[in-house]
C-alpha positions in Angstrom: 0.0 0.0 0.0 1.4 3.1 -0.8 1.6 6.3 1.4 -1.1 7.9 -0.7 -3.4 5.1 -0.4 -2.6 4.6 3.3 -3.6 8.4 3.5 -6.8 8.2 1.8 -7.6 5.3 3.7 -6.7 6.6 7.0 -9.1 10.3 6.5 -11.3 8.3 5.5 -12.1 6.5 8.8 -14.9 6.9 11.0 -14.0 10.1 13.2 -11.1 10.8 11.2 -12.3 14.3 10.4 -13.2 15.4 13.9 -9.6 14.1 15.1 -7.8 16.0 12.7 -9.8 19.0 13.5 -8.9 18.5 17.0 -5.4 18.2 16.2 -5.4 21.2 14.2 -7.0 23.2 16.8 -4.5 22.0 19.3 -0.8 22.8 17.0 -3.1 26.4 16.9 -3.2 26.7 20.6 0.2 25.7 21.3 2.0 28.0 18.1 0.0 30.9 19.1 1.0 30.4 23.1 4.6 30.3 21.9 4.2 33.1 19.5 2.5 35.1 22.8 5.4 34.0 25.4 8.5 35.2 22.7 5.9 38.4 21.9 6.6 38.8 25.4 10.2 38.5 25.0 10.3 35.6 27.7 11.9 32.3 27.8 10.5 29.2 28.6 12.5 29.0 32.0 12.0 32.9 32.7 7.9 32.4 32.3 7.8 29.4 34.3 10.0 31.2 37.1 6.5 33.8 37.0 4.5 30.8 37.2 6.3 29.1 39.8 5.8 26.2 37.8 9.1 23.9 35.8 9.9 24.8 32.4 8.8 21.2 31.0 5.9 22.3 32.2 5.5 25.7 30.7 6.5 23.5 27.2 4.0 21.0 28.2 1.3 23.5 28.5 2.5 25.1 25.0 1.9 21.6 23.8 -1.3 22.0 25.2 -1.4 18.9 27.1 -3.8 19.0 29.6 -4.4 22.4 29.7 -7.1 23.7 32.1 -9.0 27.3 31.8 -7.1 28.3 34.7 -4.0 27.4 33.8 -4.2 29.1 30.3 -5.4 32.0 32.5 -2.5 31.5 34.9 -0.3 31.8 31.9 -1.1 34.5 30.0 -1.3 37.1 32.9 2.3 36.0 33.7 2.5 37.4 30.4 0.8 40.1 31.7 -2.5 40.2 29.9 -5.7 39.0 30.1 -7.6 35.7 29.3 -11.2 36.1 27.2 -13.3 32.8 26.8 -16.6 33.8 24.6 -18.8 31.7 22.7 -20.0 33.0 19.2 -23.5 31.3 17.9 -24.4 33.2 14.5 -24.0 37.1 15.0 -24.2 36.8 19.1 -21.4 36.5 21.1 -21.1 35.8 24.9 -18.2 36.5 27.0 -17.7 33.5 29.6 -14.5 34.5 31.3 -12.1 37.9 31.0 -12.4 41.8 31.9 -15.8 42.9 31.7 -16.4 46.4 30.5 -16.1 48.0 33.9 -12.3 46.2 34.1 -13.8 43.6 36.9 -13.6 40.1 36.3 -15.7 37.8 35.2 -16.2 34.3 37.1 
């Protein structure tokens, strides 16, 4: 079977699509937590130092591998800003956790 075939054969499986989304979605989190942390001019060791946390950690969480809410919170205000979670459904759009408009935050 050749790697094409093989291909084909694999994306074509049951779930196949949803995993790769997944998979997608994740390489997105974790290039756009690195591209944030270097933004910030900070090392792997230097933000987990903030974090009081290990730097396989901090690379761990970049790989986002078992990533919680609050630890993606915890993270980027060590980068000193501020974590938004909102869910978007057609043209409305609800903010779950961050700043609200008075600069309070939301639970």
């Amino acid at each position: 079977m050749s790697a094409r075939d093989w291909e084909k054969r694999v994306l074509t499986t049951k779930g196949a699509e949803e995993r790769v989304t997944e998979i997608e979605q994740e390489l997105l989190l974790a290039s756009r937590l690195t591209a944030l942390r270097e933004g910030a001019g900070l090392s792997q060791r230097e933000l987990a130092k903030r974090l009081g946390i290990s730097q396989p950690r901090v690379a761990a969480i970049e790989r986002s591998q078992n990533v919680t809410i609050d630890v993606l919170e915890q993270y980027v205000e060590a980068l000193g800003a501020t974590l938004e979670v909102n869910v978007v459904k057609g043209r409305r759009k609800t903010r779950l956790l961050g700043a609200n408009s008075d600069g309070s935050k939301s639970a």
